[in-house]
N, C-alpha and C positions, 0 to 999 in steps of 0.2 A: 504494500500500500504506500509507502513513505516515497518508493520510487515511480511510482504511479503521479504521485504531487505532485511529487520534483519536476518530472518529465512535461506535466500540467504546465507547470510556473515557468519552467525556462521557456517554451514554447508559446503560451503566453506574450513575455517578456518578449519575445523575438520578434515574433508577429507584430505585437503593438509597435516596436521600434520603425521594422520595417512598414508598416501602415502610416505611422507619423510623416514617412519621408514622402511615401508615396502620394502623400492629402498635400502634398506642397505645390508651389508653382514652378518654383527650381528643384525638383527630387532628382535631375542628375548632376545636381552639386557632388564633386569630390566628396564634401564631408559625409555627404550617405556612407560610400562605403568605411569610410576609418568608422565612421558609429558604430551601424551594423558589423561591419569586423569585429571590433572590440566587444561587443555583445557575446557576438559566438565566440570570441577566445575567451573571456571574463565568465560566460557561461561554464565552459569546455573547461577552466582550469578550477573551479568553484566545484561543480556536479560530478563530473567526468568521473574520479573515484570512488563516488558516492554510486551513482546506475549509471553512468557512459555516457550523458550528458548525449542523447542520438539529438530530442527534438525536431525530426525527421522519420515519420514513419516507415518512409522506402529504404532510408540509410539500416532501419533494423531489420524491417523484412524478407531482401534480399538473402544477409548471409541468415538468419534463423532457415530458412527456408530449404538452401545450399547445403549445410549442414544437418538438414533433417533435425533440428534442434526447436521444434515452436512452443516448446513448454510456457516459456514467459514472456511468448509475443505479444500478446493483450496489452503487456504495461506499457510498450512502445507504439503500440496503434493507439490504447484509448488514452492516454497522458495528451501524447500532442495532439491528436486530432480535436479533444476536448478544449484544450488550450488554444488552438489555432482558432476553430470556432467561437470561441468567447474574447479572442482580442478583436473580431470586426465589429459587433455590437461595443465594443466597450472604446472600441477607437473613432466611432461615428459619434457615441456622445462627447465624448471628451472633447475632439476635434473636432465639431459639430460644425460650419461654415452658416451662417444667418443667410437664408438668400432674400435679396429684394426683389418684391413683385412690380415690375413696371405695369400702368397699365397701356392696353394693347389700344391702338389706333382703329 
């Protein structure tokens, strides 16, 4: 379960990073990638010992798969996928843009 969270939170965290840049006008500013970089390496070096820090379900998929090993696949599909899906709700409010209604001619 602990790695279940984890897996949740860092993906999460990832997602909302990369969704903050992407709500921008400039998201192919340089500084996207050092952010995002630094997420997945800051993630990677935090988690990573903890359950493998994947936060990519196909990154665990593949070898469980490969290796005939899918005993503890679940914690790598549902952690991020759960997490993935709850930073676009949580990144639309947050980042919420006001639009103004002109009215039409």
């Amino acid at each position: 379960m602990q790695s279940t969270v984890l897996e949740f939170l860092l993906t999460l965290i990832l997602m909302f990073t990369i969704l903050a840049f992407a709500k921008r006008t400039s998201a192919a500013s340089p500084l996207a990638g050092i952010v995002i970089g630094g997420v997945i390496a800051l993630e990677a070096l935090f988690a990573g010992p903890i359950c493998g820090a994947s936060m990519n379900p196909a990154r665990s998929l593949a070898p469980a798969l490969v290796a005939l090993v899918p005993q503890h696949l679940w914690i790598y599909l549902a952690g991020p996928l759960t997490g993935a899906f709850l930073a676009v709700p949580l990144s639309n409010l947050i980042h919420h843009k006001p639009t103004t209604h002109q009215p039409q001619s």
